[in-house]
N, C-alpha and C positions, 0 to 999 in steps of 0.2 A: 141625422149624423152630420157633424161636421168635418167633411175631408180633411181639408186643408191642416186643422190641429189635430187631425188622429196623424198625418204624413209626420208635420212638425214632431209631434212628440216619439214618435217611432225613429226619427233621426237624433233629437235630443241624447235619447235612450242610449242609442247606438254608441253618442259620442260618449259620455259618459260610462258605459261600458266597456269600450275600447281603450279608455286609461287605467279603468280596475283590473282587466285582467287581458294585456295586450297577448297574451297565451292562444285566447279562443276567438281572437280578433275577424279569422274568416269564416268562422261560424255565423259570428254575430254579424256580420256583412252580409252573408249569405240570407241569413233567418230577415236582416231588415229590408233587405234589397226587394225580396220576396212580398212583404209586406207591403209594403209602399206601392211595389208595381200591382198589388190588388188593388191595395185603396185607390190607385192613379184611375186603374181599367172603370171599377165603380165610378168612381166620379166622371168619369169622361163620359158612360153613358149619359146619366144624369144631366151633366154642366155643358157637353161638346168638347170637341177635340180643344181649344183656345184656353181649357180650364187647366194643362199644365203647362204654358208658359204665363198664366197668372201665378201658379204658385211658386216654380222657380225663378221670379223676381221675390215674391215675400219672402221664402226661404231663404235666399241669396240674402237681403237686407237684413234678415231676426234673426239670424243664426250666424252674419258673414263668412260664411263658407260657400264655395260656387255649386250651386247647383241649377247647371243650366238646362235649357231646355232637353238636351241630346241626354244628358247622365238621367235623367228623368227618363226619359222614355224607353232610354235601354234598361231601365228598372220594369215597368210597365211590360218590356217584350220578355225581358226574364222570369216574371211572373207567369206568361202566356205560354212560354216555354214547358216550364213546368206542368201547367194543366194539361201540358198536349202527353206528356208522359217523358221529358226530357229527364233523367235525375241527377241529384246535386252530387 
């Protein structure tokens, strides 16, 4: 599996979803934020802690929008969140 463009295209998605129907915009926040902080948690076992400030630079560059270390990981802890039994 490749993390890094399962992350990309779940944010792709997001943005272009968020212009078709800015109605269900914190759903779709929600649903990708969710996603992403899986994918991050997987890859981190995998790749090491170091593998999401490599993606928030490629992110940041192919998509120029900021997504920095910190907005990443508070994605990753919202996902952890949720497994523990937090609900949305």
């Amino acid at each position: 599996m490749n993390y890094y463009n399962e992350i990309k295209q779940e944010l792709v998605n997001n943005e272009v979803y968020k212009k078709v129907k800015d109605y269900s915009k914190n759903r779709s926040d929600l649903k990708t934020y969710y996603t992403v902080g899986k994918l991050l948690s997987e890859a981190g076992r995998h790749y090491g802690e170091g593998i999401i400030s490599k993606y928030s630079k490629k992110l940041t560059n192919e998509l120029n929008k900021g997504y920095n270390t910190s907005s990443l990981k508070r994605m990753r802890q919202f996902y952890t969140m949720v497994q523990k039994g937090a609900t949305l």
